[in-house]
mmCIF file of the N, C-alpha and C atoms, coordinates in Angstrom:
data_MODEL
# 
_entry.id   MODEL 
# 
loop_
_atom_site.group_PDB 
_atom_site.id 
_atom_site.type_symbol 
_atom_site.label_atom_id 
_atom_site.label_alt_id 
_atom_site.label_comp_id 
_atom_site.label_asym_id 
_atom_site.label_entity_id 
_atom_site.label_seq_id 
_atom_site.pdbx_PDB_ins_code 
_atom_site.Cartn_x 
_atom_site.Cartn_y 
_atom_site.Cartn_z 
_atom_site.occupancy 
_atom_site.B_iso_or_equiv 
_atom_site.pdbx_formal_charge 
_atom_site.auth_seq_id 
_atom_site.auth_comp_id 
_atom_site.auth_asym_id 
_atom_site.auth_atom_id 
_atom_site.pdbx_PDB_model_num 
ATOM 1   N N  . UNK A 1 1  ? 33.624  14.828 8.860  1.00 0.00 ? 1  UNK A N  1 
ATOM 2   C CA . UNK A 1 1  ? 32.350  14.597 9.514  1.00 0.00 ? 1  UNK A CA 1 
ATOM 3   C C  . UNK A 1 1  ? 32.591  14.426 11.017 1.00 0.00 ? 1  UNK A C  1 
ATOM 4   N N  . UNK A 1 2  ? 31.529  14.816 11.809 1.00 0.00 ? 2  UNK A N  1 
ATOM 5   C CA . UNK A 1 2  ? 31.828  14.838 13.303 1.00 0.00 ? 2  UNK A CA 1 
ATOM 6   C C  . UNK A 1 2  ? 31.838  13.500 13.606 1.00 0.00 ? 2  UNK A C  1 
ATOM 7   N N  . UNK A 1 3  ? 32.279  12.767 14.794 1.00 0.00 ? 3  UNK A N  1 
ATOM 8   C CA . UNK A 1 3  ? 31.889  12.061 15.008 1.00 0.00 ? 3  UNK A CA 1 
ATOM 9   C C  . UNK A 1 3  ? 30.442  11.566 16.213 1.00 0.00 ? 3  UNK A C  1 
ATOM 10  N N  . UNK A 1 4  ? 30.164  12.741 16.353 1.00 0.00 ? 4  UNK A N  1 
ATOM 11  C CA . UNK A 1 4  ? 29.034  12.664 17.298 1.00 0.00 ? 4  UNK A CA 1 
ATOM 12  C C  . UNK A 1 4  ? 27.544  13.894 16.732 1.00 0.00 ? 4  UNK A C  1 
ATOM 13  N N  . UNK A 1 5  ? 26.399  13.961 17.156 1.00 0.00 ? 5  UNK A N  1 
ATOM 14  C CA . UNK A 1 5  ? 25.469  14.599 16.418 1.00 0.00 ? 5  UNK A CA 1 
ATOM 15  C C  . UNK A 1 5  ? 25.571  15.594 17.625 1.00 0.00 ? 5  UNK A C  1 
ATOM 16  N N  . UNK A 1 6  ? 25.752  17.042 17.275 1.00 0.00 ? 6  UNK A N  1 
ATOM 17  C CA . UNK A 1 6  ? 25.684  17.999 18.190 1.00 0.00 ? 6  UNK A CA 1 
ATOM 18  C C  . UNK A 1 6  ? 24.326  18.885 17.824 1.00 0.00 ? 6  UNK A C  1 
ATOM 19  N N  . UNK A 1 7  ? 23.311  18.799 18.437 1.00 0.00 ? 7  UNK A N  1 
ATOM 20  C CA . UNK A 1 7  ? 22.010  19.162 18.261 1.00 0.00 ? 7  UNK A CA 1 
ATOM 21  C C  . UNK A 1 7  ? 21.943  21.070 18.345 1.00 0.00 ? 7  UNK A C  1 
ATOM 22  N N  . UNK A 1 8  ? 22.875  21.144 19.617 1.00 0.00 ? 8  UNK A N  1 
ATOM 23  C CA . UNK A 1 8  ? 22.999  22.922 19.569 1.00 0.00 ? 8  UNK A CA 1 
ATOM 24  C C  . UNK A 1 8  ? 23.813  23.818 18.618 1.00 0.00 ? 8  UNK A C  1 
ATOM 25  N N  . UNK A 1 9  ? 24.644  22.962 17.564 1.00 0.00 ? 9  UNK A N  1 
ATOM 26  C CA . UNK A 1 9  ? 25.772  23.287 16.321 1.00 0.00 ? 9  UNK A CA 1 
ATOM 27  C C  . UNK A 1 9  ? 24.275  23.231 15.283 1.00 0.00 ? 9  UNK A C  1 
ATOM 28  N N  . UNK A 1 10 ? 23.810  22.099 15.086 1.00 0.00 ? 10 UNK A N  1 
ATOM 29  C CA . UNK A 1 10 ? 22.403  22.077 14.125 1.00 0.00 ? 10 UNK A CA 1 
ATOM 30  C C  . UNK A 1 10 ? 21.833  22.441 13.963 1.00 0.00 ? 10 UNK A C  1 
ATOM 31  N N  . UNK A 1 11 ? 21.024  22.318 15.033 1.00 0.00 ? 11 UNK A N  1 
ATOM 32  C CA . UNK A 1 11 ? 19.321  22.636 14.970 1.00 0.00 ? 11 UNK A CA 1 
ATOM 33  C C  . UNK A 1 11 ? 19.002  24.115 14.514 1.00 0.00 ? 11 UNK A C  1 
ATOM 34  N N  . UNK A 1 12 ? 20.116  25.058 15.122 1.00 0.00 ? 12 UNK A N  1 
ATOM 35  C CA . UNK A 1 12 ? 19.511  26.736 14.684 1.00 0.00 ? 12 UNK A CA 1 
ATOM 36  C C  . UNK A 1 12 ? 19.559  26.928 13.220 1.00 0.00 ? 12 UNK A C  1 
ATOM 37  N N  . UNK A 1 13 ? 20.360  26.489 12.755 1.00 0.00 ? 13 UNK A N  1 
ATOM 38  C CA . UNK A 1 13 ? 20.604  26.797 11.342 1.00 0.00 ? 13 UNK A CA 1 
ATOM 39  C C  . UNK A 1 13 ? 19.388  26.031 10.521 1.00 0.00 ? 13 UNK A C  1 
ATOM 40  N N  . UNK A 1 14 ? 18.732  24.987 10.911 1.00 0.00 ? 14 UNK A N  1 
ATOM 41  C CA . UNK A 1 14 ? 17.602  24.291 10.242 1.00 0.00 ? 14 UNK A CA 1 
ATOM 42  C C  . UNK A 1 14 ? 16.245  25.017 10.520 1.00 0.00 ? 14 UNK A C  1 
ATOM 43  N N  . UNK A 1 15 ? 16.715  25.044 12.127 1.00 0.00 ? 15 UNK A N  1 
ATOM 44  C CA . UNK A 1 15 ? 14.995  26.440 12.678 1.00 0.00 ? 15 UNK A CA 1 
ATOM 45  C C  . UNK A 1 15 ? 14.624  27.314 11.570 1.00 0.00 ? 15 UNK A C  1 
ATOM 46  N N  . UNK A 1 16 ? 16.004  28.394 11.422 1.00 0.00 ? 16 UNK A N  1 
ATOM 47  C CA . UNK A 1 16 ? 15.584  29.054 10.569 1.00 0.00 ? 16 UNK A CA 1 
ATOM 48  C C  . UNK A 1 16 ? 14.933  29.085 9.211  1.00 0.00 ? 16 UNK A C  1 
ATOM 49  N N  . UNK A 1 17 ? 15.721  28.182 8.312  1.00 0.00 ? 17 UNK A N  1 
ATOM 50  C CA . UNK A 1 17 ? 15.605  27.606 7.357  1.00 0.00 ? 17 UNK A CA 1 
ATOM 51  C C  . UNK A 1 17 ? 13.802  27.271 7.573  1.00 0.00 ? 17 UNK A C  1 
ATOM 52  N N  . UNK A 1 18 ? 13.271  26.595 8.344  1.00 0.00 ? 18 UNK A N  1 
ATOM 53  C CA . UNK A 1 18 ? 12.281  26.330 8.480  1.00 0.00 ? 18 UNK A CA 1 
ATOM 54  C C  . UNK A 1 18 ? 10.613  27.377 8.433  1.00 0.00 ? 18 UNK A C  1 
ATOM 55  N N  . UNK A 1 19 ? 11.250  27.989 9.413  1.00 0.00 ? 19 UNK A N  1 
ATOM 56  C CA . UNK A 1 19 ? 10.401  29.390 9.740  1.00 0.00 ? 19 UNK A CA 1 
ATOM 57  C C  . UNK A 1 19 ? 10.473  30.135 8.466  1.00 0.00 ? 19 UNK A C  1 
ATOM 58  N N  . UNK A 1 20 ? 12.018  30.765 7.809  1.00 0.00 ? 20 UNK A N  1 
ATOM 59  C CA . UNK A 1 20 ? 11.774  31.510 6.706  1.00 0.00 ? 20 UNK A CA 1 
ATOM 60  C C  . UNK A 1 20 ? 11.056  30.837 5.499  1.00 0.00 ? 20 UNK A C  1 
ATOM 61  N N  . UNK A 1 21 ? 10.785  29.681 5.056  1.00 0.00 ? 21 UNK A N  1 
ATOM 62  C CA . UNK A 1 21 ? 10.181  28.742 4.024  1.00 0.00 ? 21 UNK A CA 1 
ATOM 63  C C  . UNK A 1 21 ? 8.809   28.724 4.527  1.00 0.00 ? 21 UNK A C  1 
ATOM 64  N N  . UNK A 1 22 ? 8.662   28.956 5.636  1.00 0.00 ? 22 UNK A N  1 
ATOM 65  C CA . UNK A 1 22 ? 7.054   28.790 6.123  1.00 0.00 ? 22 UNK A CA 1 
ATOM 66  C C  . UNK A 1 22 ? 6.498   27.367 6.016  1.00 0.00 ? 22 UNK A C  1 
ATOM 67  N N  . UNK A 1 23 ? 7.804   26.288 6.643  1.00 0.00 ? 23 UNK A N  1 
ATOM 68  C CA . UNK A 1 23 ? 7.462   24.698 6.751  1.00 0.00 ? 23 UNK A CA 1 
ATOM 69  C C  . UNK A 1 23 ? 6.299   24.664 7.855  1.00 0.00 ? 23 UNK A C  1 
ATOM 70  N N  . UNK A 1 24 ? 6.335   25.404 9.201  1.00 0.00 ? 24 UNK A N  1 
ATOM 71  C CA . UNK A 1 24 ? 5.775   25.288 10.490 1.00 0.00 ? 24 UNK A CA 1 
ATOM 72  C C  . UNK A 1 24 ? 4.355   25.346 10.183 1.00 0.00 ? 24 UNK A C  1 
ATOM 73  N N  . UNK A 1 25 ? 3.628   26.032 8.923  1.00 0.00 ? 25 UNK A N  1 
ATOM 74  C CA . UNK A 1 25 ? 2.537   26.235 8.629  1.00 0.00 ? 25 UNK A CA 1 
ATOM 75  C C  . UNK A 1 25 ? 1.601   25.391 7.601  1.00 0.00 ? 25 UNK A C  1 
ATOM 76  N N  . UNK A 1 26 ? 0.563   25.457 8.229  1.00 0.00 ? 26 UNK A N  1 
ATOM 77  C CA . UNK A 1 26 ? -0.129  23.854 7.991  1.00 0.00 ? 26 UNK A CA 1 
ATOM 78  C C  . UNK A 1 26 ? -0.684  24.107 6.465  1.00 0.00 ? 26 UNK A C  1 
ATOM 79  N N  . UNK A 1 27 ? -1.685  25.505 6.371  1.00 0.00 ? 27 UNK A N  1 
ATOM 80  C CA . UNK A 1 27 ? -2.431  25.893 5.481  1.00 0.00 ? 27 UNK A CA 1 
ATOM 81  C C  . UNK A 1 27 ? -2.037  26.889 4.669  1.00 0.00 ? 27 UNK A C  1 
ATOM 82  N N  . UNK A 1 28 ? -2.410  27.005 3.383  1.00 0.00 ? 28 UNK A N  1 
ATOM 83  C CA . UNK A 1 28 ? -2.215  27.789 2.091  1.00 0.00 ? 28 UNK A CA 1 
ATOM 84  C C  . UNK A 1 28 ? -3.645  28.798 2.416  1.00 0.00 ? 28 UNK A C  1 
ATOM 85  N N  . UNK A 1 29 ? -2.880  30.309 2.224  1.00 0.00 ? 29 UNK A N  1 
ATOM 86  C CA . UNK A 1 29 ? -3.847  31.129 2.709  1.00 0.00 ? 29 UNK A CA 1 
ATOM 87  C C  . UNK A 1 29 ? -4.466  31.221 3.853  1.00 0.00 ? 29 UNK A C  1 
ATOM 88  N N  . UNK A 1 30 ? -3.768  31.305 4.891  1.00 0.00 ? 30 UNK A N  1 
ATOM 89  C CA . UNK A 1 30 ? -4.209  31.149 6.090  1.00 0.00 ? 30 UNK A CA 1 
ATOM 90  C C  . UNK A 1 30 ? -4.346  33.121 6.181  1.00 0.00 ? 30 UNK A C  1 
ATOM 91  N N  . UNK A 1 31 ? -5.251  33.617 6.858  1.00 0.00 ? 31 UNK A N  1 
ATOM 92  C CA . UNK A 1 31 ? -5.351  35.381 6.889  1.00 0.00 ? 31 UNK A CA 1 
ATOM 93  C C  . UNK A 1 31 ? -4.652  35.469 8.561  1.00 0.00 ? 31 UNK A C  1 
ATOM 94  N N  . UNK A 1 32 ? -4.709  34.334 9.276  1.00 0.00 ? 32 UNK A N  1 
ATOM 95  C CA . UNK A 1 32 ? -4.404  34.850 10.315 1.00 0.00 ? 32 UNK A CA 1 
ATOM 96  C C  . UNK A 1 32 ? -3.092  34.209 11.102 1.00 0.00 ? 32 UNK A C  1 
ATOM 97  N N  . UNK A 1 33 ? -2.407  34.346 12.280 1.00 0.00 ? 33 UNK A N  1 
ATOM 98  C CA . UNK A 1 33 ? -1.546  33.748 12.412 1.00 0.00 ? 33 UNK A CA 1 
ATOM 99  C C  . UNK A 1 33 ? -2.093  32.907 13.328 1.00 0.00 ? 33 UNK A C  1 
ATOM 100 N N  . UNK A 1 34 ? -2.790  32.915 14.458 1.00 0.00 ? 34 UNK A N  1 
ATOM 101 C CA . UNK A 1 34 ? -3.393  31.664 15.306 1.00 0.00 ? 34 UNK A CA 1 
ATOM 102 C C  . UNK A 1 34 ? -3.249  30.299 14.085 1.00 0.00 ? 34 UNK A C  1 
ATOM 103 N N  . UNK A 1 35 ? -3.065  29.174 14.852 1.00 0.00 ? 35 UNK A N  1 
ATOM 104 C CA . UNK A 1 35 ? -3.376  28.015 14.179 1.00 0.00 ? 35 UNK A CA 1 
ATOM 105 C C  . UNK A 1 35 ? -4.541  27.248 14.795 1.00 0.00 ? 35 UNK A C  1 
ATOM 106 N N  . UNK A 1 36 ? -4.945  26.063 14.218 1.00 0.00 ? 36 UNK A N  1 
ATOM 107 C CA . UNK A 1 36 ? -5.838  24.930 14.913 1.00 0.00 ? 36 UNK A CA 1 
ATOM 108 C C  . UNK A 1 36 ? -5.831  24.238 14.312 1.00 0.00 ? 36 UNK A C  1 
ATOM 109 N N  . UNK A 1 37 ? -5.090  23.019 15.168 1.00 0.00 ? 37 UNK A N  1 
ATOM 110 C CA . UNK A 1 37 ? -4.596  21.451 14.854 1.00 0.00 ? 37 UNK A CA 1 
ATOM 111 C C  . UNK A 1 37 ? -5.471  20.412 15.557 1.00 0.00 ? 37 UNK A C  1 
ATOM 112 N N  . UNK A 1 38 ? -6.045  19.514 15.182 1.00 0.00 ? 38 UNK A N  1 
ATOM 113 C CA . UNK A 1 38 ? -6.114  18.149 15.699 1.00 0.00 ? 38 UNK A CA 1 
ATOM 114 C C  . UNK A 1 38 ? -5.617  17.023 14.939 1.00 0.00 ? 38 UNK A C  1 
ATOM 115 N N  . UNK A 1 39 ? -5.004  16.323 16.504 1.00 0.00 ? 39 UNK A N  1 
ATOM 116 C CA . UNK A 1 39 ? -3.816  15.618 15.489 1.00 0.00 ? 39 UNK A CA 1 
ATOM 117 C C  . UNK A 1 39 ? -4.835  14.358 16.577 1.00 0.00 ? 39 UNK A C  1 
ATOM 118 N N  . UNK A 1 40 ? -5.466  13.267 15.365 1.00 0.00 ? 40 UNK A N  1 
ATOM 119 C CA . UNK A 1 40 ? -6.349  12.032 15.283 1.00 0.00 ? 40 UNK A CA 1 
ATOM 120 C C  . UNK A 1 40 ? -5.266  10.897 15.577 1.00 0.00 ? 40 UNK A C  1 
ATOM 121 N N  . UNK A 1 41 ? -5.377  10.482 16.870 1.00 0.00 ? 41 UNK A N  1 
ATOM 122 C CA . UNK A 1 41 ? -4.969  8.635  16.556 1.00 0.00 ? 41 UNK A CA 1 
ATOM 123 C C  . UNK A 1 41 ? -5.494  8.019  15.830 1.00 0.00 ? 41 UNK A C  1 
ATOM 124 N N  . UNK A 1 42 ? -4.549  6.987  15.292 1.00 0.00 ? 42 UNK A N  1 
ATOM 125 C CA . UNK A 1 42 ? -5.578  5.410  14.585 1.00 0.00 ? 42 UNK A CA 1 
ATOM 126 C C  . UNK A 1 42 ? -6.264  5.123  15.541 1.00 0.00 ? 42 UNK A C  1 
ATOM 127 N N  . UNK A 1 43 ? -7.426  4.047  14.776 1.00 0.00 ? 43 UNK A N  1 
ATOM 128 C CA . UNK A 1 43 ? -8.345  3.395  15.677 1.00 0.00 ? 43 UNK A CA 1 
ATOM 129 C C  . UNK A 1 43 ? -7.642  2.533  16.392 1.00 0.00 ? 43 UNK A C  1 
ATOM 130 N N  . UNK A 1 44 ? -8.367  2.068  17.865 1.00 0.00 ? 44 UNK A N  1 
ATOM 131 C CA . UNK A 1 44 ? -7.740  0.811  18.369 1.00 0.00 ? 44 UNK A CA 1 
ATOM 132 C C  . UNK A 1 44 ? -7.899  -0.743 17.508 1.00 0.00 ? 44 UNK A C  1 
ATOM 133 N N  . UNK A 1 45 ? -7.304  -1.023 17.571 1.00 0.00 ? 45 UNK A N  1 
ATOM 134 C CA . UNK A 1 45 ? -7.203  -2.560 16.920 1.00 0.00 ? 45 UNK A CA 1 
ATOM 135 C C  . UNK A 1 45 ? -8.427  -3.504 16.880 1.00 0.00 ? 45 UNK A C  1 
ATOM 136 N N  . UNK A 1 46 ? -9.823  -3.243 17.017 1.00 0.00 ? 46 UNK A N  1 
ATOM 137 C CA . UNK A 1 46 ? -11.097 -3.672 17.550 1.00 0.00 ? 46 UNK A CA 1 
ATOM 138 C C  . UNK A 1 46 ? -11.682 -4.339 16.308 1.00 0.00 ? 46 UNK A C  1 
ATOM 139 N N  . UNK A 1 47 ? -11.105 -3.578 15.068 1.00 0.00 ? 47 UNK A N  1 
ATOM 140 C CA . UNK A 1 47 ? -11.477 -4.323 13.743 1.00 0.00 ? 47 UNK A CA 1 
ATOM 141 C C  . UNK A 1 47 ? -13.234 -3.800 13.860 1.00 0.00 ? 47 UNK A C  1 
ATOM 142 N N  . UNK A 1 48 ? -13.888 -2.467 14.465 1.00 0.00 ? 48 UNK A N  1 
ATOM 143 C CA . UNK A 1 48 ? -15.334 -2.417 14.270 1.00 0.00 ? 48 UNK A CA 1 
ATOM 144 C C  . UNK A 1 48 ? -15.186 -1.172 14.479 1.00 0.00 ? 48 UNK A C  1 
ATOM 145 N N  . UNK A 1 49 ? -15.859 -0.956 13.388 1.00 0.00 ? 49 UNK A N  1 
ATOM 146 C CA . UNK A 1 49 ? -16.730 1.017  13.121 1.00 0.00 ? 49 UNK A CA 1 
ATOM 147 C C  . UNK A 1 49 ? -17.810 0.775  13.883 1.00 0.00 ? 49 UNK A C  1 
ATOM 148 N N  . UNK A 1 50 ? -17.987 1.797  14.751 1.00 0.00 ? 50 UNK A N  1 
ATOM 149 C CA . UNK A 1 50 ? -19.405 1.987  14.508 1.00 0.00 ? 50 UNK A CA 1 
ATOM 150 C C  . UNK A 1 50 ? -19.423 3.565  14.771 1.00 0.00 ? 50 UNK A C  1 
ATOM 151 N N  . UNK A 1 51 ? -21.091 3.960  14.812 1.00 0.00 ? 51 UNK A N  1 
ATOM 152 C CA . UNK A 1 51 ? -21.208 5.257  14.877 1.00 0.00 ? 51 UNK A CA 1 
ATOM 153 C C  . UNK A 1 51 ? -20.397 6.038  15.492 1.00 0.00 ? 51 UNK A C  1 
ATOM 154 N N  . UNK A 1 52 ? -19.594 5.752  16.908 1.00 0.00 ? 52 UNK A N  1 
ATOM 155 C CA . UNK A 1 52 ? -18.936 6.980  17.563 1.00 0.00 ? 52 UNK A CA 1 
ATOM 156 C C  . UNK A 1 52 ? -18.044 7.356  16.570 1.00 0.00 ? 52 UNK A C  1 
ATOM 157 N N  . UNK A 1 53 ? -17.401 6.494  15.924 1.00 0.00 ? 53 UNK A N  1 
ATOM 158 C CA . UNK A 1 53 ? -16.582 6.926  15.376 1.00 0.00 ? 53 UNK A CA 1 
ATOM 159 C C  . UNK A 1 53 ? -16.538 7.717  13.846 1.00 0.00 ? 53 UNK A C  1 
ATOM 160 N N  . UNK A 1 54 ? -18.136 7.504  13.470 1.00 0.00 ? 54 UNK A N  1 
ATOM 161 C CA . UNK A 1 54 ? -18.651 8.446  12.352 1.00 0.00 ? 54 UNK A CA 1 
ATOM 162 C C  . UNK A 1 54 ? -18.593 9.794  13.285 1.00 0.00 ? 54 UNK A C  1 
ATOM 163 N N  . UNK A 1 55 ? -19.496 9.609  14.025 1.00 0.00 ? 55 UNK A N  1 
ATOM 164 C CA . UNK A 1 55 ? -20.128 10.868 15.252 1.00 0.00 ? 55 UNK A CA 1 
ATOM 165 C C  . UNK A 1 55 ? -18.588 12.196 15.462 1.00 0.00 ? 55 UNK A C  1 
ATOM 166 N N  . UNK A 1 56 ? -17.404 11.055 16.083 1.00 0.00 ? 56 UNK A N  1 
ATOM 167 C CA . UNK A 1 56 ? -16.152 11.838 16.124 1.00 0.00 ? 56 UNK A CA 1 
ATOM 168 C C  . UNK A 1 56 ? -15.669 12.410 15.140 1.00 0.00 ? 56 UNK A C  1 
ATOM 169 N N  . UNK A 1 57 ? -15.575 11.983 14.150 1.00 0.00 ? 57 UNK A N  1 
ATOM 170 C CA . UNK A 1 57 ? -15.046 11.922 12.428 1.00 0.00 ? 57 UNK A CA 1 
ATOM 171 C C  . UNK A 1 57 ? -15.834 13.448 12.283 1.00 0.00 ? 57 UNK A C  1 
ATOM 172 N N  . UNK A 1 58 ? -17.006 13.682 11.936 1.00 0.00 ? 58 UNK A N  1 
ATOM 173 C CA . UNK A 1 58 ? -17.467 14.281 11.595 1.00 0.00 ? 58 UNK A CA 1 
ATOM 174 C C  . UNK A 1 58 ? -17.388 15.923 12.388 1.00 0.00 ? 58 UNK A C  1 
ATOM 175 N N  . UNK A 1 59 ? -17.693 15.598 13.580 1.00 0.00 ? 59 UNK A N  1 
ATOM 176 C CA . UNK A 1 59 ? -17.394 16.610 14.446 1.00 0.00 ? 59 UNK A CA 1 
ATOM 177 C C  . UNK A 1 59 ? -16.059 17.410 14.161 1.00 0.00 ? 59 UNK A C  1 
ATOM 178 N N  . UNK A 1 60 ? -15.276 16.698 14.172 1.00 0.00 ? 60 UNK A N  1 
ATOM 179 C CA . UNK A 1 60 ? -13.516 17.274 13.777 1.00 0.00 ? 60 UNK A CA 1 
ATOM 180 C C  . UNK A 1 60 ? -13.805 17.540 12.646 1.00 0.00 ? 60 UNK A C  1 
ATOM 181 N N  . UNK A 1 61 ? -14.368 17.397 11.788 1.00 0.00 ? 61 UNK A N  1 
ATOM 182 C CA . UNK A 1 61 ? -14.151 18.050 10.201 1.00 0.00 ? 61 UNK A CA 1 
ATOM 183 C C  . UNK A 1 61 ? -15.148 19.475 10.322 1.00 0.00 ? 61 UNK A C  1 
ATOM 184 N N  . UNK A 1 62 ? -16.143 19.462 11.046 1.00 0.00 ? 62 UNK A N  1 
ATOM 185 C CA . UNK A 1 62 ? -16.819 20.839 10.723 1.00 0.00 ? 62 UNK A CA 1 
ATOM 186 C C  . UNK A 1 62 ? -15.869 21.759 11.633 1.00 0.00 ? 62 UNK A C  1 
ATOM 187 N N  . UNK A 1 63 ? -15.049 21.282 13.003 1.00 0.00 ? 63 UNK A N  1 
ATOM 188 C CA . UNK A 1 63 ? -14.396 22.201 14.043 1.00 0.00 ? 63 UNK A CA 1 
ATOM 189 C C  . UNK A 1 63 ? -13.258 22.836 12.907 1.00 0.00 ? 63 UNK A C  1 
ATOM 190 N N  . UNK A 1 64 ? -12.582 21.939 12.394 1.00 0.00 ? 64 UNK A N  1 
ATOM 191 C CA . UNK A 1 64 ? -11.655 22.176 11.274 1.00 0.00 ? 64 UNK A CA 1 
ATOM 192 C C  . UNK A 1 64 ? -12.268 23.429 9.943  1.00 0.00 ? 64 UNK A C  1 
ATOM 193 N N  . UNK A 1 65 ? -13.097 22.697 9.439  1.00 0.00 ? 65 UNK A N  1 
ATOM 194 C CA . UNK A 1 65 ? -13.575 23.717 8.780  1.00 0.00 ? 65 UNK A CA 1 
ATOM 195 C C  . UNK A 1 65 ? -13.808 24.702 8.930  1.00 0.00 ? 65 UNK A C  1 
ATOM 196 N N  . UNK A 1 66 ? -14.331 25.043 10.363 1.00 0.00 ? 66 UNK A N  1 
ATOM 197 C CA . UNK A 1 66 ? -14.982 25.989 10.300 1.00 0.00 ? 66 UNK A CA 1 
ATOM 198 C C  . UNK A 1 66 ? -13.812 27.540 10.834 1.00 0.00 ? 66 UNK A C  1 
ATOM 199 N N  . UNK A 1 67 ? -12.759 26.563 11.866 1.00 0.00 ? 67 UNK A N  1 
ATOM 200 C CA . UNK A 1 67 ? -11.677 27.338 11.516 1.00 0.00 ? 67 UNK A CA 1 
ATOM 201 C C  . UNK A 1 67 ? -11.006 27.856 10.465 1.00 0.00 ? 67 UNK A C  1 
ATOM 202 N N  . UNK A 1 68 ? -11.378 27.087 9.484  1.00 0.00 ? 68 UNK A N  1 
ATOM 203 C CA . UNK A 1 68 ? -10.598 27.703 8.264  1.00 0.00 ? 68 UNK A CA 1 
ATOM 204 C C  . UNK A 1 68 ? -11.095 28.762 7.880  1.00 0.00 ? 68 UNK A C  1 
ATOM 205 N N  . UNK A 1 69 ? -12.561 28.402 7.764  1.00 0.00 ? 69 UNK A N  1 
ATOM 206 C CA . UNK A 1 69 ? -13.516 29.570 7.382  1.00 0.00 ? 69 UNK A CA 1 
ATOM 207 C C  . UNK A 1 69 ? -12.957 30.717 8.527  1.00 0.00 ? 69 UNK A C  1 
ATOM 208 N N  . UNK A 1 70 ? -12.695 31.012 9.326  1.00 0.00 ? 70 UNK A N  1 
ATOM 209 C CA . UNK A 1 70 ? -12.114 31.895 10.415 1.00 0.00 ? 70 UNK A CA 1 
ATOM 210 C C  . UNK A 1 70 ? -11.107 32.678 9.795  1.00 0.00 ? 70 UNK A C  1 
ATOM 211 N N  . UNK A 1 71 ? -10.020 31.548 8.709  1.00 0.00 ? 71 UNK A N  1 
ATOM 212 C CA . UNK A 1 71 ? -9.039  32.732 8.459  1.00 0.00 ? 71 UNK A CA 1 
ATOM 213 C C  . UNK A 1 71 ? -8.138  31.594 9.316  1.00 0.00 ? 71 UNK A C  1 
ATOM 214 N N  . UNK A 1 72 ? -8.065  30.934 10.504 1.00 0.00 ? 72 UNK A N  1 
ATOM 215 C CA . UNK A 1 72 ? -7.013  30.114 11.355 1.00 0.00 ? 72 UNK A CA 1 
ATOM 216 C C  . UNK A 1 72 ? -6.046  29.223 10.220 1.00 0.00 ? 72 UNK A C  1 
ATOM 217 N N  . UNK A 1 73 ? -4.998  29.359 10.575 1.00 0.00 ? 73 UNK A N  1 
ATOM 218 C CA . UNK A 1 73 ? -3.902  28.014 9.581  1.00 0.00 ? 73 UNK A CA 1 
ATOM 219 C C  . UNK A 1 73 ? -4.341  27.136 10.401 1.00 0.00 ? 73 UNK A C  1 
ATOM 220 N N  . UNK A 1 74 ? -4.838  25.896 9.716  1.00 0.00 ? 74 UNK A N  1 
ATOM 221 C CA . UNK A 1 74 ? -5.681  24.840 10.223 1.00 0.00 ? 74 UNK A CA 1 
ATOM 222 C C  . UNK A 1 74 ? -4.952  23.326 9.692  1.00 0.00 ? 74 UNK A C  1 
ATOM 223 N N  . UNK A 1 75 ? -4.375  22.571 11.167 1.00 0.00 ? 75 UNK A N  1 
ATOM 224 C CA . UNK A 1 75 ? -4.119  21.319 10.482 1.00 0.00 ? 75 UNK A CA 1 
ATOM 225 C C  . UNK A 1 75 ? -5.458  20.084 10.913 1.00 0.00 ? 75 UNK A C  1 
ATOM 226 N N  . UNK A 1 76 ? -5.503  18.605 10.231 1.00 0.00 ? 76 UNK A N  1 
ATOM 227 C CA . UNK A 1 76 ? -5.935  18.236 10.894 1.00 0.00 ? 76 UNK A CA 1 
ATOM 228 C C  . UNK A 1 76 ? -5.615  16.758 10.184 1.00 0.00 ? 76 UNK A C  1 
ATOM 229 N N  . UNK A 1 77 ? -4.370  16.081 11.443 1.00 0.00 ? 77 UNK A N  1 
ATOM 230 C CA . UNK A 1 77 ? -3.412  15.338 11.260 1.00 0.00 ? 77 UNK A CA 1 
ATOM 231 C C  . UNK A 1 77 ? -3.715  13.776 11.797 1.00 0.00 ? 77 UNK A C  1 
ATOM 232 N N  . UNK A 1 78 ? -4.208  13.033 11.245 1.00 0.00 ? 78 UNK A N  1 
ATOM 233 C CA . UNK A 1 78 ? -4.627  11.582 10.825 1.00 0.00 ? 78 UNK A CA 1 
ATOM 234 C C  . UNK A 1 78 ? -3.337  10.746 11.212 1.00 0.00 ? 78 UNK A C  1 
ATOM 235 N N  . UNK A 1 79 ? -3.389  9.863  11.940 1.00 0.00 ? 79 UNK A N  1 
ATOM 236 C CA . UNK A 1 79 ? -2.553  9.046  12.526 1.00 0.00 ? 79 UNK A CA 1 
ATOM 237 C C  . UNK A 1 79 ? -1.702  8.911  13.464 1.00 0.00 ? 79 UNK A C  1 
ATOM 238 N N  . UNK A 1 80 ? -1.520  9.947  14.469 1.00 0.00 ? 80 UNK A N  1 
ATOM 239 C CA . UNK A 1 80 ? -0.824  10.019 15.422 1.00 0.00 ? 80 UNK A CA 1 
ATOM 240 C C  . UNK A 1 80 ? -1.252  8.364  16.251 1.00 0.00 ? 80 UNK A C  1 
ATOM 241 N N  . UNK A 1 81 ? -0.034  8.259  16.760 1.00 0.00 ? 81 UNK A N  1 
ATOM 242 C CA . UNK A 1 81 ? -0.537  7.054  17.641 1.00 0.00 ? 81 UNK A CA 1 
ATOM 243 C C  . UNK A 1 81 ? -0.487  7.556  19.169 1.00 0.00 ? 81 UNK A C  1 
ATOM 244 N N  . UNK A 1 82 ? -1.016  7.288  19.857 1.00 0.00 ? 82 UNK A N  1 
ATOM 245 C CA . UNK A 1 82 ? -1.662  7.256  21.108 1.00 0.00 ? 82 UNK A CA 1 
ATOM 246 C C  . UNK A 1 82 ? -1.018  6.495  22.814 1.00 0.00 ? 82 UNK A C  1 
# 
């Protein structure tokens, strides 16, 4: 075993691996190759819903959808932090 992590010995051999498995891709049946991702922070720590955040919620699910309906590989990724 090495004793150090050499990222340019690694990483190509995993890229590939990656790309040929089709990990990079969000959606099953996607027709096209464009993607469209929104990647959602958690809420701030405020402990209160209110509408904007129905208002936002909702908005991102029809933009999402409606990419899909497009044919776009479509992610739409819940929890990023900010």
């Amino acid at each position: 075993m090495e004793t150090r992590y050499l990222p340019q010995d690694v990483e190509p051999r995993w890229q590939r691996a990656w790309e040929k498995e089709g990990l990079y891709r969000a959606g099953a049946g996607a027709r096209r190759a464009e993607t469209y991702v929104i990647c959602v922070p958690p809420p701030n720590v405020t402990g209160e819903l209110h509408m904007g955040h129905a208002l936002n919620g909702s908005i991102q699910d029809v933009l999402v959808r409606w990419h899909r309906m497009q044919g776009y590989d479509t992610l739409w990724q819940p929890g990023y932090d900010h």
